[in-house]
C-alpha positions in Angstrom: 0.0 0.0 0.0 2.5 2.7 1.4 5.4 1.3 -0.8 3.8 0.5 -4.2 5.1 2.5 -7.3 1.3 4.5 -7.5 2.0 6.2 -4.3 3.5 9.2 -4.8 6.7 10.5 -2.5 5.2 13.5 -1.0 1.6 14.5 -1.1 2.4 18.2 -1.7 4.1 17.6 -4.6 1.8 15.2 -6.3 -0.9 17.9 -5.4 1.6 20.7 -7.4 2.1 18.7 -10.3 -1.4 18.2 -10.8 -3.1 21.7 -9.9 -0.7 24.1 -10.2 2.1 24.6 -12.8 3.9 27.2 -11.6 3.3 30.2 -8.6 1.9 32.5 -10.3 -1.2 30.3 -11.3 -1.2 29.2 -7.3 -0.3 33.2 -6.2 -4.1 33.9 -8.9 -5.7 31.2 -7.1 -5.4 32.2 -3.4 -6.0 35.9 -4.4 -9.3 34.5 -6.0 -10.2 33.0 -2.5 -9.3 36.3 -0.2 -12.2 38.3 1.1 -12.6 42.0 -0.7 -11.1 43.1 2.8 -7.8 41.3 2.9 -7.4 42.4 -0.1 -7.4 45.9 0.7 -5.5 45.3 3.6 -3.0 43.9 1.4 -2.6 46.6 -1.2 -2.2 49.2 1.8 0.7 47.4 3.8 2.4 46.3 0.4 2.3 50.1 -0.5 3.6 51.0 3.1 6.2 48.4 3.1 7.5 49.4 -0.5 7.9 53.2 0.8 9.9 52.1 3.9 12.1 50.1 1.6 12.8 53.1 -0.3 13.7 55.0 2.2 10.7 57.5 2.1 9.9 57.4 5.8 11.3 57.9 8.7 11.3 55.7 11.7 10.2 56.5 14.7 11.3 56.2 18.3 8.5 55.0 20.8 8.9 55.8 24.6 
């Protein structure tokens, strides 16, 4: 059962051989599945995280 030549290896990648074909067809599908609100949520700390990258602000100190 566990060692015949049908099993595969590793579930995970007889799952990505089958469904998806590379990560931007798996990054599509779990964007299709997030709610309208993660998605927002997403666009705002990408753009946040992208303008700390560059430099454009300034961190704070917290007391």
């Amino acid at each position: 059962m566990f060692g015949s030549s049908n099993t595969p290896r590793s579930v995970s990648n007889a799952f990505n051989r089958r469904i998806f074909t590379s990560a931007s067809r798996f990054s599509s599908a779990c964007e299709a599945l997030e709610p309208p609100v993660v998605r927002q949520m997403r666009e705002i700390l990408l753009a946040a995280k992208n303008r700390a990258d560059a430099g454009e602000l300034t961190p704070l100190k917290t007391y």
